[in-house]
C-alpha positions as CSV (number, residue, x, y, z in Angstrom):
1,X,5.2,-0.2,1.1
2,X,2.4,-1.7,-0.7
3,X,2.8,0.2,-4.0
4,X,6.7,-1.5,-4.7
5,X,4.7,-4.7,-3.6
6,X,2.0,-4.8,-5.9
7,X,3.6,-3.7,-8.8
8,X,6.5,-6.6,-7.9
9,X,3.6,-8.9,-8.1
10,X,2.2,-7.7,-10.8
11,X,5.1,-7.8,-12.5
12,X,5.9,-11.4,-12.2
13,X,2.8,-12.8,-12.5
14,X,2.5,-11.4,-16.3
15,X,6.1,-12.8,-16.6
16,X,4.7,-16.0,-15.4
17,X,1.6,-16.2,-17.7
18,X,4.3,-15.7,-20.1
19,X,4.6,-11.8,-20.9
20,X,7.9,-10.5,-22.0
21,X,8.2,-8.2,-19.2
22,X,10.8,-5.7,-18.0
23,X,10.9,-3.8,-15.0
24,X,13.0,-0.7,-14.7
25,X,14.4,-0.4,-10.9
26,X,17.0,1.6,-9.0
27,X,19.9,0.3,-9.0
28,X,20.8,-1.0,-5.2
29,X,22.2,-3.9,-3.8
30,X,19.9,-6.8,-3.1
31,X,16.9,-4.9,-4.7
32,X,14.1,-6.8,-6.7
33,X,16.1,-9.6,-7.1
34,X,14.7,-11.5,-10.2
35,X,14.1,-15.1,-9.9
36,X,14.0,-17.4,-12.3
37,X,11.0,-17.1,-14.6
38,X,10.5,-13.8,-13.4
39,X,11.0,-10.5,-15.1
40,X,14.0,-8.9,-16.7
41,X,15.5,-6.1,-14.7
42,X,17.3,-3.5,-16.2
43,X,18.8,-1.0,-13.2
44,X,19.4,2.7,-13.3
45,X,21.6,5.1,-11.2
46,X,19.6,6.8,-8.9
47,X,19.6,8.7,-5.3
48,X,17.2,9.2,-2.4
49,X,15.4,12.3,-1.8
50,X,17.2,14.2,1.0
51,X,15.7,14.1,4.5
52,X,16.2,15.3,8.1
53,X,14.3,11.9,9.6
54,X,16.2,9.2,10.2
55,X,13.1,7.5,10.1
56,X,12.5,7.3,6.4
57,X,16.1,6.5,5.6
58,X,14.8,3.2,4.0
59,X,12.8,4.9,1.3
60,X,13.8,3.8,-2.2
61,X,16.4,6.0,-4.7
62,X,13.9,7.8,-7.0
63,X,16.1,10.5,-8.3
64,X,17.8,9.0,-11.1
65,X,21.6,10.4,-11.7
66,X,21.7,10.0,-15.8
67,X,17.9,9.4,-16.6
68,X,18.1,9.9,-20.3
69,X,21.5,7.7,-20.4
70,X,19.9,4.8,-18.8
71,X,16.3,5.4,-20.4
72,X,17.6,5.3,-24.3
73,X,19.5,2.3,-22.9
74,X,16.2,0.3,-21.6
75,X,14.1,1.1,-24.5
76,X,16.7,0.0,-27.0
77,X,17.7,-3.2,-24.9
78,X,13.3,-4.0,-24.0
79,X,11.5,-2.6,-27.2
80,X,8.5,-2.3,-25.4
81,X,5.0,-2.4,-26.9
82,X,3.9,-0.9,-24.3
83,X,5.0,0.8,-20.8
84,X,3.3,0.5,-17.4
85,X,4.1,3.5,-15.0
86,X,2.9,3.2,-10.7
87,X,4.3,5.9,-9.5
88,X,5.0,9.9,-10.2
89,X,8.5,10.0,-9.9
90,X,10.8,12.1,-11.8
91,X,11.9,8.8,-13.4
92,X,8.6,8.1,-14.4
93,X,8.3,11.8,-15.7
94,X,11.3,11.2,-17.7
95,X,10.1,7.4,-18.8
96,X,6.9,8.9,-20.0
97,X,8.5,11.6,-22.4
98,X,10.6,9.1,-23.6
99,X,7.9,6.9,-24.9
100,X,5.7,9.3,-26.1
101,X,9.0,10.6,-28.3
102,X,9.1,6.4,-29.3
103,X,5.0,6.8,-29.9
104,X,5.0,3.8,-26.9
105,X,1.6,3.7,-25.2
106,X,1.7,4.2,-21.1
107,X,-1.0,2.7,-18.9
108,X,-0.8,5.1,-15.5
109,X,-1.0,3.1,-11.9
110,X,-2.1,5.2,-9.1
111,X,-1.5,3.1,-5.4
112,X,-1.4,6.2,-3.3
113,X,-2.7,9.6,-2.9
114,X,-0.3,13.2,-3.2
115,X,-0.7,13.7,1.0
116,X,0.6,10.7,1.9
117,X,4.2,11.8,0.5
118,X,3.1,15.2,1.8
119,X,2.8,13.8,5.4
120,X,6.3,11.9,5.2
121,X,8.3,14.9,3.9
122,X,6.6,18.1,5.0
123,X,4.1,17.5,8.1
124,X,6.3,20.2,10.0
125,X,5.6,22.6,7.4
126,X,1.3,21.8,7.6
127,X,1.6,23.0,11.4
128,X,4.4,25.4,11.2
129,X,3.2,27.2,7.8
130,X,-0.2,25.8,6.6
131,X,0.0,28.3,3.8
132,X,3.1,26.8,2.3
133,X,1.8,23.5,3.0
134,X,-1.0,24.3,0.8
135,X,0.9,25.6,-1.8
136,X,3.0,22.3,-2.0
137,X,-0.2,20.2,-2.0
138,X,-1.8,22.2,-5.2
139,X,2.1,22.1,-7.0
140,X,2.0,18.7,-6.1
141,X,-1.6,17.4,-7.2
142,X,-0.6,19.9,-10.6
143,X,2.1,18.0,-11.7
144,X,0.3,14.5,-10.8
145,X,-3.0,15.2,-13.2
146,X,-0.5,16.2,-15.4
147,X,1.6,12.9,-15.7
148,X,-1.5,11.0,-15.7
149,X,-3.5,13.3,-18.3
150,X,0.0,12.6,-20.7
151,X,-0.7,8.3,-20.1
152,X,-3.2,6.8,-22.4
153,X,-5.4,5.2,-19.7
154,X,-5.2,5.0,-15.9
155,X,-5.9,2.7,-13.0
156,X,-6.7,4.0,-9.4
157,X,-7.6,1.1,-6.7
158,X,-11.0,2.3,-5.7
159,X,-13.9,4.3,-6.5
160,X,-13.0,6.6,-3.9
161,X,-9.4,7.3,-5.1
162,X,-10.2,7.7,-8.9
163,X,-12.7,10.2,-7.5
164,X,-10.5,12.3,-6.0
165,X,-8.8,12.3,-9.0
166,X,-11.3,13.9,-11.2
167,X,-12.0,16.3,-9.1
168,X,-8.5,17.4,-9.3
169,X,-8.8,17.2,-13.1
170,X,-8.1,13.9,-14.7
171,X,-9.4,13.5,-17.6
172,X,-7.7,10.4,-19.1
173,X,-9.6,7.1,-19.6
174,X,-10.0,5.1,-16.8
175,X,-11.0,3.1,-14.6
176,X,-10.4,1.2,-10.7
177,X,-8.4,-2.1,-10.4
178,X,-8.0,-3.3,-7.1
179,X,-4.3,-3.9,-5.8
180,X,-5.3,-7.3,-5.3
181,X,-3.8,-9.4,-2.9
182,X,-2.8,-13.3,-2.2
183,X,-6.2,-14.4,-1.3
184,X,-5.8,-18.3,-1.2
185,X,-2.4,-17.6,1.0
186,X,-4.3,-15.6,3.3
187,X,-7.1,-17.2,3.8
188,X,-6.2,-21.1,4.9
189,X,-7.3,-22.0,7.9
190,X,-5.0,-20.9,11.6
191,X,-3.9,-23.6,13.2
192,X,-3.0,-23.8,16.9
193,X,0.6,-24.8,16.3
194,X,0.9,-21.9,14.3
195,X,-0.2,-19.1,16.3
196,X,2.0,-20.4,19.3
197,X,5.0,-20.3,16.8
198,X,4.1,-16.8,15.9
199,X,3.9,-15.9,19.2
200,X,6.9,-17.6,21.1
201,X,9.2,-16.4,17.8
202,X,7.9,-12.1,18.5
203,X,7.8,-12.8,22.8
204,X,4.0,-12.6,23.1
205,X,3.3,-13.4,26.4
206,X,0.4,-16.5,26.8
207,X,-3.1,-16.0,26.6
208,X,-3.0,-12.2,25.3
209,X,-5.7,-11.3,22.6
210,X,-3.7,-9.6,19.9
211,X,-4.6,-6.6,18.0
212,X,-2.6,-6.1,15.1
213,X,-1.3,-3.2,13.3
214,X,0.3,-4.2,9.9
215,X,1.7,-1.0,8.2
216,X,4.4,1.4,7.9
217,X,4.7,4.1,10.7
218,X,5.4,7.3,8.7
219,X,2.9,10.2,9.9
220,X,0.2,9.9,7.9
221,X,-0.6,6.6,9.9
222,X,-1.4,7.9,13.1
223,X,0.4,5.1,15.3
224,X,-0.1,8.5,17.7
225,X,-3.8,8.1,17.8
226,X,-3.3,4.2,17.8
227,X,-1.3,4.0,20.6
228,X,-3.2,6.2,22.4
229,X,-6.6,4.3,21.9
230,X,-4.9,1.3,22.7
231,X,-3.5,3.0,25.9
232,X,-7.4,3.7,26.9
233,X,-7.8,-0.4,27.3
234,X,-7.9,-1.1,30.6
235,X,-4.5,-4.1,31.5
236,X,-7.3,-6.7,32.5
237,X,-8.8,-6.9,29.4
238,X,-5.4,-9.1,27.9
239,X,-5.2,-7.1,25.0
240,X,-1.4,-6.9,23.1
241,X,-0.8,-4.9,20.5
242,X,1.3,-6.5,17.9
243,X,2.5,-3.8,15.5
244,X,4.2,-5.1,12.3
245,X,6.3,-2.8,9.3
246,X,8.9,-0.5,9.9
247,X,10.5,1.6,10.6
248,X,9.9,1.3,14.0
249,X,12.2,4.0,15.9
250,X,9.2,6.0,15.5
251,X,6.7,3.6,17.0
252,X,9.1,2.8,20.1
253,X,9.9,6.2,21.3
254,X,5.6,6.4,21.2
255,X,5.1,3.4,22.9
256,X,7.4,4.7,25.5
257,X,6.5,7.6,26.1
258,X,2.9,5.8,27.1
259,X,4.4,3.6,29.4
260,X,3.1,0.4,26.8
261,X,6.1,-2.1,26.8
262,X,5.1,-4.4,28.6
263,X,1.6,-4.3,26.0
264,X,3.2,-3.9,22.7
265,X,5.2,-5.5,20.6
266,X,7.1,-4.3,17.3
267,X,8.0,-7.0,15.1
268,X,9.4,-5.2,12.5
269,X,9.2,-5.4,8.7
270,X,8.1,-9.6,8.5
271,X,9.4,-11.2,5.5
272,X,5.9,-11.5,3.3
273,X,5.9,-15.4,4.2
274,X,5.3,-15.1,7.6
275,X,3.2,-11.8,7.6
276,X,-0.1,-14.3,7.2
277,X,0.9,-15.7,10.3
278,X,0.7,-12.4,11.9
279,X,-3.2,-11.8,10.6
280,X,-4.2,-15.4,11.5
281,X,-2.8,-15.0,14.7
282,X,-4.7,-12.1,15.5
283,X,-8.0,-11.7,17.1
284,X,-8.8,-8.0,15.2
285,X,-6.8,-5.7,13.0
286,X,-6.6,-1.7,14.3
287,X,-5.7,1.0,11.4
288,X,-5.9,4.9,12.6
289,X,-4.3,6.4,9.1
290,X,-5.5,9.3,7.9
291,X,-5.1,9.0,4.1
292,X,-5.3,5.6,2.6
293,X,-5.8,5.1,-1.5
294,X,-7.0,1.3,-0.6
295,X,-5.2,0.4,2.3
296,X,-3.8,-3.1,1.8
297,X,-3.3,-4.1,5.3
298,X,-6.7,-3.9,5.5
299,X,-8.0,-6.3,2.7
300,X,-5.6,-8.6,3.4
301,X,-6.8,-8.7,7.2
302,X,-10.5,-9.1,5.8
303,X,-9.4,-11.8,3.7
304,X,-7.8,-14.1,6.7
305,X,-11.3,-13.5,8.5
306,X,-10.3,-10.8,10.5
307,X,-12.7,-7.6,11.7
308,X,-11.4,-4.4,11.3
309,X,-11.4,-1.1,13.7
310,X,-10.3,2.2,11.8
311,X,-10.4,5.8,11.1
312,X,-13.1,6.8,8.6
313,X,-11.1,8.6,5.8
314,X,-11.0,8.6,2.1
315,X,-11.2,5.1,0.5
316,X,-11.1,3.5,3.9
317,X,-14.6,3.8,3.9
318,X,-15.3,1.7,0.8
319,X,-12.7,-1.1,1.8
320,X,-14.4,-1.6,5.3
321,X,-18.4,-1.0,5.7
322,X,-19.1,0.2,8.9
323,X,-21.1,-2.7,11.4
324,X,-21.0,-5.4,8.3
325,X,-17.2,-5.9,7.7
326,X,-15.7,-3.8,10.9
327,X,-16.1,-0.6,12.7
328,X,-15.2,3.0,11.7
329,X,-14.7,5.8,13.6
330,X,-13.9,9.5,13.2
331,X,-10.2,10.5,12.3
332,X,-8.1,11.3,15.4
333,X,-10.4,9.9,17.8
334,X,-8.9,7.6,20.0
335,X,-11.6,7.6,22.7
336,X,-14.2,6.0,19.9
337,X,-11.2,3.8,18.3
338,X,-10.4,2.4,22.0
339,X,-14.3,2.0,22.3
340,X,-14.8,-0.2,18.9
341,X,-12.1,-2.1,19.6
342,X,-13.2,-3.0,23.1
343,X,-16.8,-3.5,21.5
344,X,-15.2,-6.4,19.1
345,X,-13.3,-8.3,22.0
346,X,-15.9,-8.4,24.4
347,X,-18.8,-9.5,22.2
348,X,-17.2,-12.6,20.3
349,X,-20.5,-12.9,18.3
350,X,-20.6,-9.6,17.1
351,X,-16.5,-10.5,16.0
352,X,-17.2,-13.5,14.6
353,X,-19.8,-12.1,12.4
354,X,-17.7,-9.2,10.9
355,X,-15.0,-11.4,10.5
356,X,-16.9,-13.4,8.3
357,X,-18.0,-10.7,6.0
358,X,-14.9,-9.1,6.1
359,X,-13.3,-12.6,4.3
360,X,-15.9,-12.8,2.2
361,X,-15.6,-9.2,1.0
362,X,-11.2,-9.9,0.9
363,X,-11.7,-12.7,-1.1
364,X,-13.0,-10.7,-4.0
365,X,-9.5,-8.7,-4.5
366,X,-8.1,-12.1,-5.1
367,X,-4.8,-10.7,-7.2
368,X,-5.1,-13.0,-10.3
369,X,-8.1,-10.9,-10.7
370,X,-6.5,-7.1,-10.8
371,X,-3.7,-9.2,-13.1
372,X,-5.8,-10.5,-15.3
373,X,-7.7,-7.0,-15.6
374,X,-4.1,-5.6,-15.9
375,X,-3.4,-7.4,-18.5
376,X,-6.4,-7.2,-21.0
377,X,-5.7,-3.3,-20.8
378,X,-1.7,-3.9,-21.8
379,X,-2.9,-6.1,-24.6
380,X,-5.2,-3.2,-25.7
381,X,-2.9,-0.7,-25.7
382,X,-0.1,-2.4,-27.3
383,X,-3.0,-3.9,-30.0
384,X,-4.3,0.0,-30.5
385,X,-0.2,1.1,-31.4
386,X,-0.2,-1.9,-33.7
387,X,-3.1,-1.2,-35.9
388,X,-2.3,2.4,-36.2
389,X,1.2,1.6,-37.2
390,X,-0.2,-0.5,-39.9
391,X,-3.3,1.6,-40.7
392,X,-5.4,-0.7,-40.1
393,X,-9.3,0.2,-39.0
């Protein structure tokens, strides 16, 4: 999930610049492991949201058992100047009325948008009972201007997203910080030797041109209208889609059903070293989601050189520009997704070109960046508490 990841790295690079950092996680086994140098870990009880899907049984514990317990606990032990929240959770609802009790500043992270849990959790109900749906997305969206209009300043990770929400009613200072991602590790040059290694360890047969798909596979991602553009390809053309993330019992019973075995193969979650080899191993990257805040996969493809085909919605649309740094097409469409990809494979200059933007245009959400902006608006935070604790001007 690229939230969890960004805020990790966020995390331990402001440990590593030398911030006194602590980061509050659930406590599970082999979680957020902190290494040495990093950032101090103080872990809570907590429980996953119930689900029918065995799907999304991997999703984190956000629903803490003894919040208050655990949360005087963690402010006594960290003493924080200031606290950074990513997520609405009902820990986060419950770490934010702690420190405003303490008078503790809170800088608000937004990394995703309220119908992408929506799509995870309650999809059934949009077809089954769009009115409830509806009712769930405005309760939903209420209580998430509300968290954020109770931080003292917010981050979203585009334009687009921090649109959105003002429209739905923020009002709190702010302003867009890009995720950022590991531009330098992302962006060295392929090598032969390592594409074949990529290849031979995931069973890619020789001499296939690899579209990759680097994501989870809730709903929300459309792996449905992926597959089936990809199923529109005609055999001769050597294309292999290589989807990446987890889980992937959802993916496999799709790729089934459309008879793509043979064409597709699921890696799995990769462990973040290796996922580079993945993008520089791949001639395009193919996204169908539906709701995207940044879409991560996506910069990071852009920023190993690689094109990118996908669905035109929300922020996706100021990531990617449309014939400069990849090809967009409408939501759901799988004929014109099949079409864009098939125009980027057979016309290697038109490729080449939009690859070239598209690392050019990655490269500027290098992640020291977004961390350095990060932490200017910490400092001036904690620096605002300390002058009005000691009535200064």
């Amino acid at each position: 999930m690229g939230g969890p990841i960004t805020a990790r790295r966020w995390a331990d690079r402001l440990a590593a610049r030398g911030r006194d950092v602590t980061v509050l996680v659930p406590d599970v086994a082999g979680l957020n492991q902190a290494g040495p140098g990093g950032p101090r870990l103080i872990r809570f009880g907590a429980r996953a949201l119930p689900h029918w899907r065995r799907d999304v049984a991997e999703q984190l514990p956000i629903i803490p058992l003894r919040p208050w317990r655990d949360l005087r606990r963690a402010f006594d032990e960290a003493r924080p100047d200031v606290v950074h929240a990513h997520f609405v959770t009902p820990m986060s609802m419950a770490v934010l009325a702690e420190a405003r009790r303490r008078g503790v500043p809170v800088l608000g992270t937004n990394h995703a948008l309220p119908e992408q849990a929506l799509e995870v959790y309650g999809r059934w109900i949009r077809t089954a009972t769009p009115p409830l749906y509806r009712s769930l997305e405005r309760a939903l969206w209420w209580h998430i201007v509300r968290f954020y209009n109770h931080c003292d300043f917010m981050t979203a990770p585009t334009r687009e997203a921090l649109a959105t929400y003002r429209q739905r009613g923020i009002t709190v200072p702010a302003e867009v910080v890009s995720n950022g991602i590991e531009v330098a590790r992302l962006s060295a040059p392929a090598s032969a030797a390592e594409r074949e290694r990529f290849r031979a360890r995931h069973g890619i047969p020789p001499g296939r041109r690899i579209v990759l798909y680097a994501g989870r596979t809730n709903p929300e991602k459309r792996i449905d209208v992926l597959l089936d553009a990809f199923a529109r390809l005609p055999p001769a053309q050597g294309a292999h889609l290589v989807m990446t993330g987890g889980p992937t019992s959802l993916s496999a019973a799709l790729v089934a059903e459309r008879g793509l075995g043979d064409r597709v193969t699921l890696t799995g979650i990769l462990d973040l070293d290796e996922l580079p080899a993945a993008y520089r191993s791949a001639d395009l990257l193919a996204h169908a989601s539906e709701v995207e805040a940044q879409g991560i996969s996506l910069v990071e493809a852009m920023a190993a050189g690689l094109p990118v085909v996908a669905a035109a919605a929300g922020a996706v649309k100021e990531t990617v520009t449309h014939g400069e740094s990849g090809l967009l097409v409408p939501v759901g469409d799988a004929a014109a997704m099949a079409a864009a990809i098939t125009a980027l494979l057979e016309d290697e200059p038109l490729r080449l070109r939009l690859g070239a933007e598209a690392r050019r245009r990655g490269a500027a959400h290098d992640i020291e960046r977004s961390v350095d902006r990060i932490a200017e608006l910490l400092a001036e935070l904690a620096g605002a508490r300390a002058t009005a604790a000691g009535g200064g001007p």
